[in-house]
mmCIF file of the N, C-alpha and C atoms, coordinates in Angstrom:
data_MODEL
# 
_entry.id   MODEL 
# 
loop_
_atom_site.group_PDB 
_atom_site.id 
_atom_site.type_symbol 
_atom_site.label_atom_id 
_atom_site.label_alt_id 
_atom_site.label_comp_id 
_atom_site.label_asym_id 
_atom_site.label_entity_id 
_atom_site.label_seq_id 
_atom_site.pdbx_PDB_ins_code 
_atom_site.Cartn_x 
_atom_site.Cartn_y 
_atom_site.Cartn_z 
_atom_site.occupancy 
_atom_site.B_iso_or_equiv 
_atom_site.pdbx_formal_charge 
_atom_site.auth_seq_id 
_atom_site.auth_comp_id 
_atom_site.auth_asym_id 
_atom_site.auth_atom_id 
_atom_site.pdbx_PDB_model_num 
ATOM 1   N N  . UNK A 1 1  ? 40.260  22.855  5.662   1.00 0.00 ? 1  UNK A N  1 
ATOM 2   C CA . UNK A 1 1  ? 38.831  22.825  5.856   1.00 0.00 ? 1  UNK A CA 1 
ATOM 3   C C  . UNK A 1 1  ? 38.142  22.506  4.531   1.00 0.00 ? 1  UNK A C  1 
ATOM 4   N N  . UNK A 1 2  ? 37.155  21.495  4.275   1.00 0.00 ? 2  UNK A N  1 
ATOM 5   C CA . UNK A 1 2  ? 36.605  21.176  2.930   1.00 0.00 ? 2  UNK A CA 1 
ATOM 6   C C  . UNK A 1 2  ? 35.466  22.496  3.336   1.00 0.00 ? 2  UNK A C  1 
ATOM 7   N N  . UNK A 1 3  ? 35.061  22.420  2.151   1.00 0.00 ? 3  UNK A N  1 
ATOM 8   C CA . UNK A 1 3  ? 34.378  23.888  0.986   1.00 0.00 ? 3  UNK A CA 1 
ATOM 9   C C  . UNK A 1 3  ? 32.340  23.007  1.828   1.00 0.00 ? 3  UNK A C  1 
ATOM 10  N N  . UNK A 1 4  ? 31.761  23.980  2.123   1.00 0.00 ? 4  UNK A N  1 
ATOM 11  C CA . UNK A 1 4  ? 30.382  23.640  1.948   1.00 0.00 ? 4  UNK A CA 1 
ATOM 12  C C  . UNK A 1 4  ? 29.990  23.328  0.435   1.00 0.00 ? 4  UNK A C  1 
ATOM 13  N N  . UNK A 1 5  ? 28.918  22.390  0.843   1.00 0.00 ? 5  UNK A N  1 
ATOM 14  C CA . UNK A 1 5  ? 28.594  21.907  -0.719  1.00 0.00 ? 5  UNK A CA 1 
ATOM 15  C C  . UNK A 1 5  ? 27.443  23.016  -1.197  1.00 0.00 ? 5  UNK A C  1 
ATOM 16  N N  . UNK A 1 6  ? 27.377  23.432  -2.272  1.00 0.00 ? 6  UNK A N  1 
ATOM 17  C CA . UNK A 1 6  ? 26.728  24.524  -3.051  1.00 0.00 ? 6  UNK A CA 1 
ATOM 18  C C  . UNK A 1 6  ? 25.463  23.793  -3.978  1.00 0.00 ? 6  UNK A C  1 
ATOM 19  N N  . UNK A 1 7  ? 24.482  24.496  -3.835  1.00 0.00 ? 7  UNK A N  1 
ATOM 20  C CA . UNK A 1 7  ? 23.208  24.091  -4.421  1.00 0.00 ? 7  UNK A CA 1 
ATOM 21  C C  . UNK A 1 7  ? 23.506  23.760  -5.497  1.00 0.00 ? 7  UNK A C  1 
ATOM 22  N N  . UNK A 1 8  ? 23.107  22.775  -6.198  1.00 0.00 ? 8  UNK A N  1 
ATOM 23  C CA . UNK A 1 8  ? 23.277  22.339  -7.415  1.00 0.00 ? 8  UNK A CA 1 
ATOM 24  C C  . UNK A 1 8  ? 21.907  22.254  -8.655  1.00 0.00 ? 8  UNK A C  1 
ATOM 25  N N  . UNK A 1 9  ? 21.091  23.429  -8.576  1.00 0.00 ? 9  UNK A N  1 
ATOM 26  C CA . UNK A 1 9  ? 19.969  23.303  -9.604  1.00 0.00 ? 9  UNK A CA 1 
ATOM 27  C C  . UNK A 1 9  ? 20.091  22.490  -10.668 1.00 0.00 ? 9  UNK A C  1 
ATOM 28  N N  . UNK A 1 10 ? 20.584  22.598  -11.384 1.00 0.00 ? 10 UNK A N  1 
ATOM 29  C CA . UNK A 1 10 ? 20.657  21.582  -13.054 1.00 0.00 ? 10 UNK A CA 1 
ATOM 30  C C  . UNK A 1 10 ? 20.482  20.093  -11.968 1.00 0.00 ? 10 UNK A C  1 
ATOM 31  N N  . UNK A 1 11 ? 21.557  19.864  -11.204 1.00 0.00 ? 11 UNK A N  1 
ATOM 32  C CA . UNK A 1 11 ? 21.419  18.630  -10.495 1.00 0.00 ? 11 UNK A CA 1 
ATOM 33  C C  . UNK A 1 11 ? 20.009  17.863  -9.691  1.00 0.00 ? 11 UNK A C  1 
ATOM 34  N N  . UNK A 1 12 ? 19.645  18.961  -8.354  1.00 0.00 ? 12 UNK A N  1 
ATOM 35  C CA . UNK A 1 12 ? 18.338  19.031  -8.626  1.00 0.00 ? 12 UNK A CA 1 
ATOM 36  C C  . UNK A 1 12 ? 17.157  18.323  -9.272  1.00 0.00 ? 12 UNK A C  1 
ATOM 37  N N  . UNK A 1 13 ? 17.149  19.109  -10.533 1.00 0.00 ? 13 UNK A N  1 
ATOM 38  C CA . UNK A 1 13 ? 16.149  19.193  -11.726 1.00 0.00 ? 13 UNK A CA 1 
ATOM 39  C C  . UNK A 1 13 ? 16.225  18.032  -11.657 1.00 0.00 ? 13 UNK A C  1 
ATOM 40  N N  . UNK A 1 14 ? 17.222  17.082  -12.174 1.00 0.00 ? 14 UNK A N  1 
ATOM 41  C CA . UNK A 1 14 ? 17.468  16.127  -12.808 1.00 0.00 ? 14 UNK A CA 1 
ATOM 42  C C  . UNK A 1 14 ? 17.273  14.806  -11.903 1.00 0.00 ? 14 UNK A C  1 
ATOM 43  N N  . UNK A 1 15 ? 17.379  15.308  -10.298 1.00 0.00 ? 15 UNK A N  1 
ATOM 44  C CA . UNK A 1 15 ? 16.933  14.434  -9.937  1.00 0.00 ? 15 UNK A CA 1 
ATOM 45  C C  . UNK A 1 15 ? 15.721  14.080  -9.164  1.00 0.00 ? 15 UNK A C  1 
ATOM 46  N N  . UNK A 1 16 ? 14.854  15.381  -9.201  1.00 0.00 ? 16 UNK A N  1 
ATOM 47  C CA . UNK A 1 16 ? 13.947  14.926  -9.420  1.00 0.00 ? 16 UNK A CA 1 
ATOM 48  C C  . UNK A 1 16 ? 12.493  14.435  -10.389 1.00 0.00 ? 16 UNK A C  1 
ATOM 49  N N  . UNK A 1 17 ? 13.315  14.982  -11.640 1.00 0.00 ? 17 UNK A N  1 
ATOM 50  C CA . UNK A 1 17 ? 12.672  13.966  -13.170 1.00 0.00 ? 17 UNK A CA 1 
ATOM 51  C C  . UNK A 1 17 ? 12.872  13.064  -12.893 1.00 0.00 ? 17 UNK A C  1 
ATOM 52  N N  . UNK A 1 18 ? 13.950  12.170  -12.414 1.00 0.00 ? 18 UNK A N  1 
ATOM 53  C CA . UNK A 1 18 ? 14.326  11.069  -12.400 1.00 0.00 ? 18 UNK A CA 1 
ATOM 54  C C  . UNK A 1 18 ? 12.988  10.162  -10.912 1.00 0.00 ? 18 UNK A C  1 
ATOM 55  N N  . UNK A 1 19 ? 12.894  10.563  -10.092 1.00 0.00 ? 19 UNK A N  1 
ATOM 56  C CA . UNK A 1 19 ? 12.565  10.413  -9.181  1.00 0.00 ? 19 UNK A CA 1 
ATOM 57  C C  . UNK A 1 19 ? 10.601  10.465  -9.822  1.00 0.00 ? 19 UNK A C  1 
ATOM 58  N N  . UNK A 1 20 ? 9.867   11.204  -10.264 1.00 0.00 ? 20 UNK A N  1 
ATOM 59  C CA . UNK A 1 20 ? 9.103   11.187  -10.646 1.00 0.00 ? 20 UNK A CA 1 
ATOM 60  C C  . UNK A 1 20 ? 8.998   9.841   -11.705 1.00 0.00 ? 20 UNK A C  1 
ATOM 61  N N  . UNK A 1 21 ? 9.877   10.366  -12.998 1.00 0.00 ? 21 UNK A N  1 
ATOM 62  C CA . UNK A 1 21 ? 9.455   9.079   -14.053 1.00 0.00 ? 21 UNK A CA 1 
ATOM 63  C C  . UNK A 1 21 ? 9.725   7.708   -13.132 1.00 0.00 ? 21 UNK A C  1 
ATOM 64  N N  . UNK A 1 22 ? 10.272  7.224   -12.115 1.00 0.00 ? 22 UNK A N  1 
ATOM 65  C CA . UNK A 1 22 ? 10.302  6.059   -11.222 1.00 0.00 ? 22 UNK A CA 1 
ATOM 66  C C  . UNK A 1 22 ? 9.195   6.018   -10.221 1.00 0.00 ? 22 UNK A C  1 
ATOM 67  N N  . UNK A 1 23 ? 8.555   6.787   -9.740  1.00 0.00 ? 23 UNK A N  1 
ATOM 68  C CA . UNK A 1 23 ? 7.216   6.928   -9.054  1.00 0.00 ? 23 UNK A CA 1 
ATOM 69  C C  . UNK A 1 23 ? 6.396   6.552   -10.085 1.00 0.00 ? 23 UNK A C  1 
ATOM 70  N N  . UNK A 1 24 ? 6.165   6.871   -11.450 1.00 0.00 ? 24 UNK A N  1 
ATOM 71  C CA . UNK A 1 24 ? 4.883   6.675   -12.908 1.00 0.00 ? 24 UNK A CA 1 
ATOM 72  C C  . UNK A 1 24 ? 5.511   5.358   -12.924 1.00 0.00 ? 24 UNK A C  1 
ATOM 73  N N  . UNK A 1 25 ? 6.425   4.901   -12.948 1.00 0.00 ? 25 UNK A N  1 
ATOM 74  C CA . UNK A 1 25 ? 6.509   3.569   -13.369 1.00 0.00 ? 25 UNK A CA 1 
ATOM 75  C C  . UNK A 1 25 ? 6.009   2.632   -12.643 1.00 0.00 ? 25 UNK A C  1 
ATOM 76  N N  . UNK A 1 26 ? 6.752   2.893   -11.193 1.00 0.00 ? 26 UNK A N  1 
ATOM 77  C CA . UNK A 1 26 ? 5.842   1.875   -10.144 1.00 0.00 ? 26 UNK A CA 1 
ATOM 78  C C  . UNK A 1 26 ? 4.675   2.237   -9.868  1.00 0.00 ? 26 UNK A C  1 
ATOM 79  N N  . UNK A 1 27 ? 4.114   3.271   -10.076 1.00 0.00 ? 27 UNK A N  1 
ATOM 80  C CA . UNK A 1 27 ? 2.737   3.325   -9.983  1.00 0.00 ? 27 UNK A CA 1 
ATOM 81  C C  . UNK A 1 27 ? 1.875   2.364   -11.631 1.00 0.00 ? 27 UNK A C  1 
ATOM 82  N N  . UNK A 1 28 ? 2.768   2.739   -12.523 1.00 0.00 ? 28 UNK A N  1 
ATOM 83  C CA . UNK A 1 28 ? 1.783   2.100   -13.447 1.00 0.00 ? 28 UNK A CA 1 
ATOM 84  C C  . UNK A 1 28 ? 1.744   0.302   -13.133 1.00 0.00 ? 28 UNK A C  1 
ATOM 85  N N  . UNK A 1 29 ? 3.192   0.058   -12.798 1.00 0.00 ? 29 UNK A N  1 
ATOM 86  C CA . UNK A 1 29 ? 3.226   -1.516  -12.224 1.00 0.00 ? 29 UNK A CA 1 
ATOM 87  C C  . UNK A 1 29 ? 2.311   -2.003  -11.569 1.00 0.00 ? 29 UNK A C  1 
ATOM 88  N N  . UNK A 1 30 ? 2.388   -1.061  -10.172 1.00 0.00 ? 30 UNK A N  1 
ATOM 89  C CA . UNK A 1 30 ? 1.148   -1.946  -8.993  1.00 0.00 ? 30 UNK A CA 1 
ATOM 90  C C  . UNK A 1 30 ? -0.201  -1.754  -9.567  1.00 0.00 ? 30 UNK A C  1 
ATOM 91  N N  . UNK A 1 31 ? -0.521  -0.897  -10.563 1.00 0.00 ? 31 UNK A N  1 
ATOM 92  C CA . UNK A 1 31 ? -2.049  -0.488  -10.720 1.00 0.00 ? 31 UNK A CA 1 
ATOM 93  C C  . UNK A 1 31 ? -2.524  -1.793  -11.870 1.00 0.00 ? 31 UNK A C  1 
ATOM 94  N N  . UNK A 1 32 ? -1.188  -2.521  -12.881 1.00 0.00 ? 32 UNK A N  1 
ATOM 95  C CA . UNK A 1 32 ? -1.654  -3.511  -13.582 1.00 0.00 ? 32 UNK A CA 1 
ATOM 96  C C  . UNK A 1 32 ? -1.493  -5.047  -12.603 1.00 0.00 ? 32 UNK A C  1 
ATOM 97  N N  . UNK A 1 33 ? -0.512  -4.918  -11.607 1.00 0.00 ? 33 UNK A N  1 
ATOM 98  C CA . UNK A 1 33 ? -0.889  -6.050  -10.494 1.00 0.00 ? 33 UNK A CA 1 
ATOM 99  C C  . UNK A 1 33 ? -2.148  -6.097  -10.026 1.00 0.00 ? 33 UNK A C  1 
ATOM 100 N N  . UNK A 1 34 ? -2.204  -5.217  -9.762  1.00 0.00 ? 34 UNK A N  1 
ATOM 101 C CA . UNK A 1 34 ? -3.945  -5.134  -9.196  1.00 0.00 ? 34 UNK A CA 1 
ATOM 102 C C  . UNK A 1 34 ? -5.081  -5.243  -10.143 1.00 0.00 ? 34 UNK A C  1 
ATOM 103 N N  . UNK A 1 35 ? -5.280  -5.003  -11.134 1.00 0.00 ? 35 UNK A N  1 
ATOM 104 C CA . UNK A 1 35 ? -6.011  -5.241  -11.940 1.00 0.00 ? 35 UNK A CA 1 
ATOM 105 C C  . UNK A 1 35 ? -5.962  -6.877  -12.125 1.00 0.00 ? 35 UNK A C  1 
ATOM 106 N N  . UNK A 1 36 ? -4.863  -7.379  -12.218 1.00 0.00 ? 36 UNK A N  1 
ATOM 107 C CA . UNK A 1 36 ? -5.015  -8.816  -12.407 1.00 0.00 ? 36 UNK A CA 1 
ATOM 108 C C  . UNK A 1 36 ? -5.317  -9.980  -11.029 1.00 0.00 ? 36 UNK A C  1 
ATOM 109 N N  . UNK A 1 37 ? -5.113  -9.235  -9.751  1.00 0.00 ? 37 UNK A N  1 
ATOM 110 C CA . UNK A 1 37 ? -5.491  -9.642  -8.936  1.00 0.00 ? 37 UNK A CA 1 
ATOM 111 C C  . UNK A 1 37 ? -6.639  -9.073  -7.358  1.00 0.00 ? 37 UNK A C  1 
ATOM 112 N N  . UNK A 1 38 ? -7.578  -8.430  -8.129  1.00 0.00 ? 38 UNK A N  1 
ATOM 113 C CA . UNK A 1 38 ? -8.116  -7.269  -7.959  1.00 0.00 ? 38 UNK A CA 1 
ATOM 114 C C  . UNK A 1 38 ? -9.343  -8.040  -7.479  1.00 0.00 ? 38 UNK A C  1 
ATOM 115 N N  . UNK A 1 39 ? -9.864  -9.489  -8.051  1.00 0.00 ? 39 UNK A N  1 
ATOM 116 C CA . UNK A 1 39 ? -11.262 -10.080 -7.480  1.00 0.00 ? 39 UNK A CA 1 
ATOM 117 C C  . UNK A 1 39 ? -10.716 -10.945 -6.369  1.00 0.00 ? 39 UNK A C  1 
ATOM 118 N N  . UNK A 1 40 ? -9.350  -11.305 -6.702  1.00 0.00 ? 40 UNK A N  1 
ATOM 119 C CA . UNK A 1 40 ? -9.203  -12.747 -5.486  1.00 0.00 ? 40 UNK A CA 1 
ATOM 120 C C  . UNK A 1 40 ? -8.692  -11.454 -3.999  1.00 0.00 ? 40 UNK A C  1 
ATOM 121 N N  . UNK A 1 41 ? -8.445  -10.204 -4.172  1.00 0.00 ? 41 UNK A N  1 
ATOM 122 C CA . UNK A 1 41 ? -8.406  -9.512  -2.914  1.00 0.00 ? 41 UNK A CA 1 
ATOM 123 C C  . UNK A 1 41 ? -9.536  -9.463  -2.165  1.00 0.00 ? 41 UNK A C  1 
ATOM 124 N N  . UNK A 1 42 ? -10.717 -9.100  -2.922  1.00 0.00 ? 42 UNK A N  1 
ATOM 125 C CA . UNK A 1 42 ? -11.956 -8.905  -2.816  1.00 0.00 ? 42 UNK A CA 1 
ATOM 126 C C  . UNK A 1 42 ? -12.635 -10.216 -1.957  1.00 0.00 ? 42 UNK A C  1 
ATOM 127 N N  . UNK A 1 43 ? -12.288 -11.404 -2.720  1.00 0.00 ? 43 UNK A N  1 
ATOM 128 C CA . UNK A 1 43 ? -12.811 -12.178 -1.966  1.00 0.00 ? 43 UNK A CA 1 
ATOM 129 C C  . UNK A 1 43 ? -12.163 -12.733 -0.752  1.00 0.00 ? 43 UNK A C  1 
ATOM 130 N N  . UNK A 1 44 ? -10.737 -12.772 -0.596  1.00 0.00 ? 44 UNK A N  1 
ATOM 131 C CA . UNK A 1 44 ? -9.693  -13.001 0.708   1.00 0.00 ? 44 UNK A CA 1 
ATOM 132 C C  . UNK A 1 44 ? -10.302 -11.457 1.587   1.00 0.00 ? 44 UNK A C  1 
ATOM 133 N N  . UNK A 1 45 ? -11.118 -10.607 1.092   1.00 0.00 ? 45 UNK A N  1 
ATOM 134 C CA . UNK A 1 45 ? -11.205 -9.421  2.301   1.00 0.00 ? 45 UNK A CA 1 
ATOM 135 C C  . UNK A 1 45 ? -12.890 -10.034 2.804   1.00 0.00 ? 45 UNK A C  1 
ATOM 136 N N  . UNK A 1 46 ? -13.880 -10.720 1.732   1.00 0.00 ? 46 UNK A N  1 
ATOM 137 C CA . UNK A 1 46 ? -15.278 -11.208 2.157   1.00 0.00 ? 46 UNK A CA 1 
ATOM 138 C C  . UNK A 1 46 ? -14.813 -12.226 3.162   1.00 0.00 ? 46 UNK A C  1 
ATOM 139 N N  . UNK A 1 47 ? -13.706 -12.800 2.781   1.00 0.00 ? 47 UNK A N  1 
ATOM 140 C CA . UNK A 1 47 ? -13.677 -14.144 3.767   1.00 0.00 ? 47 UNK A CA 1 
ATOM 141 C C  . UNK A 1 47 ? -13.268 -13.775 5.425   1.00 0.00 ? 47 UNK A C  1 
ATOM 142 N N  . UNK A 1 48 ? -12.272 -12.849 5.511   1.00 0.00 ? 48 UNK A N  1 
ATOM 143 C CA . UNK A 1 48 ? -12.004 -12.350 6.390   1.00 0.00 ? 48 UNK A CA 1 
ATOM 144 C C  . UNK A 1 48 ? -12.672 -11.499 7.475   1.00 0.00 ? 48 UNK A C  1 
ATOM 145 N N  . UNK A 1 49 ? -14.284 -10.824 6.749   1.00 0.00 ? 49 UNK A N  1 
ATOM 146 C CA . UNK A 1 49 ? -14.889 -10.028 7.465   1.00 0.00 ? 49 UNK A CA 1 
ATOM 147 C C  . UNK A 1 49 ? -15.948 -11.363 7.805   1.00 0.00 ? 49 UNK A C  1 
ATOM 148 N N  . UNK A 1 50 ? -15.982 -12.170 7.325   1.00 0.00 ? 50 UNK A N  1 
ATOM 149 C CA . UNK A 1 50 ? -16.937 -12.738 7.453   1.00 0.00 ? 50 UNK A CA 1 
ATOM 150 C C  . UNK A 1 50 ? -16.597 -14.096 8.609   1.00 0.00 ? 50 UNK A C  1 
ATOM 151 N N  . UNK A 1 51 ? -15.292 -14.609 8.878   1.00 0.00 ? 51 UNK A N  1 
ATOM 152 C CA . UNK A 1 51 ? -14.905 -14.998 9.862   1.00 0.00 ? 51 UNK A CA 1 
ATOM 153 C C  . UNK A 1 51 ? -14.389 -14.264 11.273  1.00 0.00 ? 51 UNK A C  1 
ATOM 154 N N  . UNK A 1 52 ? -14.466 -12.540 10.541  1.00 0.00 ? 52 UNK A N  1 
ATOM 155 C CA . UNK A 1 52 ? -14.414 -11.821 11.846  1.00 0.00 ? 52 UNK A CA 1 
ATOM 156 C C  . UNK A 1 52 ? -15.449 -11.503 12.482  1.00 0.00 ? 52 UNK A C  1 
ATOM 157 N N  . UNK A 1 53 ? -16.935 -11.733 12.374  1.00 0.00 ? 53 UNK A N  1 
ATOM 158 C CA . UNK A 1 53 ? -17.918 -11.310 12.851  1.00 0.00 ? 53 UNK A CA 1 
ATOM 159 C C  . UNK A 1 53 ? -18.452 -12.871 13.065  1.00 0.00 ? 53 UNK A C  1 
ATOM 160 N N  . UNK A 1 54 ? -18.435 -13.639 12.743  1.00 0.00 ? 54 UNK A N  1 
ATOM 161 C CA . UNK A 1 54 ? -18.134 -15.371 13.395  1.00 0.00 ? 54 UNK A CA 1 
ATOM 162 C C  . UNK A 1 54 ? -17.396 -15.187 14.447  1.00 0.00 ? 54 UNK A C  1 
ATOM 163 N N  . UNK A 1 55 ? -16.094 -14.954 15.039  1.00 0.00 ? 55 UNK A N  1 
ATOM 164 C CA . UNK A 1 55 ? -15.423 -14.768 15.968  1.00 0.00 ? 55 UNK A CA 1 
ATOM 165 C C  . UNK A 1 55 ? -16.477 -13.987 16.740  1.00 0.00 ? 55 UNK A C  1 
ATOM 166 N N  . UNK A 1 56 ? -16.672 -12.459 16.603  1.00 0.00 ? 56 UNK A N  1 
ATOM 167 C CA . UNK A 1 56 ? -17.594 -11.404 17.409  1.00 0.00 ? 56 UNK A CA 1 
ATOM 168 C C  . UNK A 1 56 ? -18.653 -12.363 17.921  1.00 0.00 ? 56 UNK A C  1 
ATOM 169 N N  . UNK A 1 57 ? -19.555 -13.185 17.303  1.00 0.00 ? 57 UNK A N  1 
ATOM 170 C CA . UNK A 1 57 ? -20.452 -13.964 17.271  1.00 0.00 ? 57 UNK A CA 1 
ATOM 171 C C  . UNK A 1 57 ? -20.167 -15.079 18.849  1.00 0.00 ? 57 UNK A C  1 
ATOM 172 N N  . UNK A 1 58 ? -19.198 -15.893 18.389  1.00 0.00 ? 58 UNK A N  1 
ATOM 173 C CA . UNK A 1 58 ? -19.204 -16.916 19.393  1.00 0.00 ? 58 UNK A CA 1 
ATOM 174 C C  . UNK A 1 58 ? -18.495 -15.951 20.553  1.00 0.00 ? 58 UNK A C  1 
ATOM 175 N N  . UNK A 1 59 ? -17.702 -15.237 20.742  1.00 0.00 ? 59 UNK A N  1 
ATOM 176 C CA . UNK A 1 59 ? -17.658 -14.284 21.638  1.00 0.00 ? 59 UNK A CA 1 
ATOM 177 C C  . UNK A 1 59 ? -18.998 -13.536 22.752  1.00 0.00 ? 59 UNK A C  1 
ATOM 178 N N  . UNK A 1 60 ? -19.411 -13.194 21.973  1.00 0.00 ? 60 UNK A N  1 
ATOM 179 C CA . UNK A 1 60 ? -20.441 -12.351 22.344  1.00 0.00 ? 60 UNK A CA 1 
ATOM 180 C C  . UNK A 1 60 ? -21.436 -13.417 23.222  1.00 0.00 ? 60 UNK A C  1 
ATOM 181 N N  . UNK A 1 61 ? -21.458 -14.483 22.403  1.00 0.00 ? 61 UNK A N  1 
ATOM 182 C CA . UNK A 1 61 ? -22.597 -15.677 22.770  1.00 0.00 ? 61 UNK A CA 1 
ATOM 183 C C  . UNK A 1 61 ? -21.815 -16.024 24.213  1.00 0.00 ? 61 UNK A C  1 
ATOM 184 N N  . UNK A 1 62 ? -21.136 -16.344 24.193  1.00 0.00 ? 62 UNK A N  1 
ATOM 185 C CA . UNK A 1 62 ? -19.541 -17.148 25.364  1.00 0.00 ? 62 UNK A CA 1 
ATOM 186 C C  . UNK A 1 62 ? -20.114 -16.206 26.370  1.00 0.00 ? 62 UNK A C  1 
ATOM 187 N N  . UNK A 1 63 ? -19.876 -14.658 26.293  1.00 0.00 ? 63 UNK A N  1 
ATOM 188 C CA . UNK A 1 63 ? -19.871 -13.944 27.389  1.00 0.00 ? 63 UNK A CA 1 
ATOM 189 C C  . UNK A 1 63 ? -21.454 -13.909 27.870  1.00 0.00 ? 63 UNK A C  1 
ATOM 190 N N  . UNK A 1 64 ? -22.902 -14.267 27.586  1.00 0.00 ? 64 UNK A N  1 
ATOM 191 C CA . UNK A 1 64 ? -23.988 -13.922 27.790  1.00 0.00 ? 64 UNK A CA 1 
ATOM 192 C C  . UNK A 1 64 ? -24.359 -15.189 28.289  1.00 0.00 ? 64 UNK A C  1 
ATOM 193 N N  . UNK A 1 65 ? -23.664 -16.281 28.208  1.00 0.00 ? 65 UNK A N  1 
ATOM 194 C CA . UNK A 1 65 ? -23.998 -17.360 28.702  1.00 0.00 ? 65 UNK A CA 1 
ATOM 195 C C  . UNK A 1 65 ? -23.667 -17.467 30.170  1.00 0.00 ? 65 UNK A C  1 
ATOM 196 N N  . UNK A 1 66 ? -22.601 -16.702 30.356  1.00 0.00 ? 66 UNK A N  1 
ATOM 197 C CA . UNK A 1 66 ? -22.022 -16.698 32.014  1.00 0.00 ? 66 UNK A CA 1 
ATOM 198 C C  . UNK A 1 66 ? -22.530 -16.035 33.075  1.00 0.00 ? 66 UNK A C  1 
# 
């Protein structure tokens, strides 16, 4: 019969330092992606609301005509 595996604190610890300093990293990554592409989102999200209420628009018109 193999042995149950036994808590391993020191192990643990270690992995979740590890697990944190890799969360700060990719967090510091995506936060300087975004900074560098932070206005062209902005405007791909104006363009998008603004052809979605164009859609609502000829919709709305389509159905009041019938």
């Amino acid at each position: 019969m193999t042995e149950p595996r036994r808590f391993d604190p020191l192990g643990w610890f270690v992995s979740v330092c590890f697990t944190i300093l890799a969360a700060a990293a990719a967090l510091t990554i995506a936060v300087h992606l975004l900074q560098t592409v932070w206005v062209w989102l902005l405007v791909l999200a104006a363009i998008a609301a603004g052809v979605g209420v164009l859609v609502r628009l000829l919709v709305w018109r389509r159905r009041q005509s019938w």
